[in-house]
C-alpha positions as CSV (number, residue, x, y, z in Angstrom):
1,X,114.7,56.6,44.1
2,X,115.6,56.6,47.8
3,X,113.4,59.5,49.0
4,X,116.2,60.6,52.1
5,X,119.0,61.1,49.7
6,X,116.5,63.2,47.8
7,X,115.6,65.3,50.4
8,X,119.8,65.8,51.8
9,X,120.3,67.0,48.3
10,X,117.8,69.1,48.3
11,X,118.6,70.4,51.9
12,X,122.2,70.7,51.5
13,X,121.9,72.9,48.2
14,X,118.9,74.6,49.6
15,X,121.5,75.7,52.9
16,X,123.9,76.2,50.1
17,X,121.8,79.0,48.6
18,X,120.6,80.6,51.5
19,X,124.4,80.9,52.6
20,X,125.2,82.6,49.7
21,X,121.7,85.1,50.4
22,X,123.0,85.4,53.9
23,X,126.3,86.8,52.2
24,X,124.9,88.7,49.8
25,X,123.4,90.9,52.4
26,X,126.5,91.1,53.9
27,X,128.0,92.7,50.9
28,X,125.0,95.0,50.4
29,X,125.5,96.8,54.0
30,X,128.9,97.1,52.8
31,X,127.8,99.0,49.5
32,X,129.6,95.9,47.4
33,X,126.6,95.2,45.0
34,X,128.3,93.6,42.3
35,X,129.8,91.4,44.7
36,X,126.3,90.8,46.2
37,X,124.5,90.3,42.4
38,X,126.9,87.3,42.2
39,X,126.5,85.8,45.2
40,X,122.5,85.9,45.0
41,X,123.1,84.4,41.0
42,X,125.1,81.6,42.9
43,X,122.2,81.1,45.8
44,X,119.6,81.3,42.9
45,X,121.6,78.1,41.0
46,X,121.8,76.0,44.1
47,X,118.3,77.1,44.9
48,X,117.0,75.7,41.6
49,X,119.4,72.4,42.0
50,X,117.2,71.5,45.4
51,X,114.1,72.3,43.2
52,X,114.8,70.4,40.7
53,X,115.4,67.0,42.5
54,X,111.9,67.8,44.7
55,X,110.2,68.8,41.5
56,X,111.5,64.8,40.5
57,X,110.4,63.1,43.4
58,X,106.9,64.6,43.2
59,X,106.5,64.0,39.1
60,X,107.7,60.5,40.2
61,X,105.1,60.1,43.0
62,X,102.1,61.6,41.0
63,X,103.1,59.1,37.9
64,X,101.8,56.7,40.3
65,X,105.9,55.5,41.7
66,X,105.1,54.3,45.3
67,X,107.1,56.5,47.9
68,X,107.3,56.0,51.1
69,X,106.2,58.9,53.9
70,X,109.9,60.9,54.8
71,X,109.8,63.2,57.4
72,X,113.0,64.4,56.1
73,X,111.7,65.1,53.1
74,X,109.1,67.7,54.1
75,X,111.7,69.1,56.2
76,X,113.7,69.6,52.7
77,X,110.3,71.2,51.1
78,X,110.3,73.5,54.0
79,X,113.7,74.0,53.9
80,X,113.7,74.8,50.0
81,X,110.8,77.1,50.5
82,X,112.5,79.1,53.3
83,X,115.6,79.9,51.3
84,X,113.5,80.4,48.2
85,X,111.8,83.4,50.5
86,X,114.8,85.2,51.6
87,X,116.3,84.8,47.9
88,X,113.4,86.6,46.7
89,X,113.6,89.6,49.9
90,X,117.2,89.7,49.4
91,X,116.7,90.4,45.3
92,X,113.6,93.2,46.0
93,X,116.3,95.0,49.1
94,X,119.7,94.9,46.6
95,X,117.4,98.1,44.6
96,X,116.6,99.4,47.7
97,X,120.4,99.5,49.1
98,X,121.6,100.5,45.7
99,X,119.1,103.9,45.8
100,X,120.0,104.7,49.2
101,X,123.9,104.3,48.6
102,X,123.6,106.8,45.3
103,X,121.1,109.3,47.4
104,X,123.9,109.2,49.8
105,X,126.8,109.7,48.0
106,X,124.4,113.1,45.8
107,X,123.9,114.4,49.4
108,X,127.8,114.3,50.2
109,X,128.6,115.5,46.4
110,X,126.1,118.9,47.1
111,X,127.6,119.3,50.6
112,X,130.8,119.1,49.5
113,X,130.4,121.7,46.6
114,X,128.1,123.5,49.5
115,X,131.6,124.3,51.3
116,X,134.0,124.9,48.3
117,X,131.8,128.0,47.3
């Protein structure tokens, strides 16, 4: 196991999901939440992908399979826990976005029925 191709697939699906969180807060200031649910599903697969391969290097390592010290690597840990972070913010904010947008659109529904009296 070469321990810097671990950690580039980890980082580069680890970027991959955290693009797809950066979009799916894009869609949610635009009120487009089923377009935002999908796109934090896809950051939530690629997330998992970069865990998966760390999870193997570590199982690897603590069976006792030498590995040599990779600064790249721990930038990949940090890397996965980052986007891991902001997955988990961006998923507890799509309820938030989702509330305000229907309180919204009540308020507009009351004014406008306010004004056709």
């Amino acid at each position: 196991m070469n321990i810097n191709q671990v950690a580039m697939n980890v980082i580069m699906n680890a970027c991959q999901g955290r693009d797809k969180v950066d979009e799916a807060i894009e869609k949610m200031a635009k009120n487009r939440f089923e377009e935002a649910k999908n796109l934090l599903k896809d950051a939530e697969e690629y997330i998992l992908k970069a865990h998966v391969a760390q999870t193997q290097v570590i199982q690897s390592q603590a069976a006792g399979e030498d590995m040599e010290y990779s600064l790249l690597f721990i930038h990949a840990q940090d890397t996965i826990m980052t986007s891991n972070s902001e997955l988990r913010i961006a998923q507890h904010i799509l309820p938030v976005f989702e509330a305000q947008y229907k309180t919204i659109q009540i308020m507009k529904e009351e004014k406008e029925n306010e004004f056709s009296k």
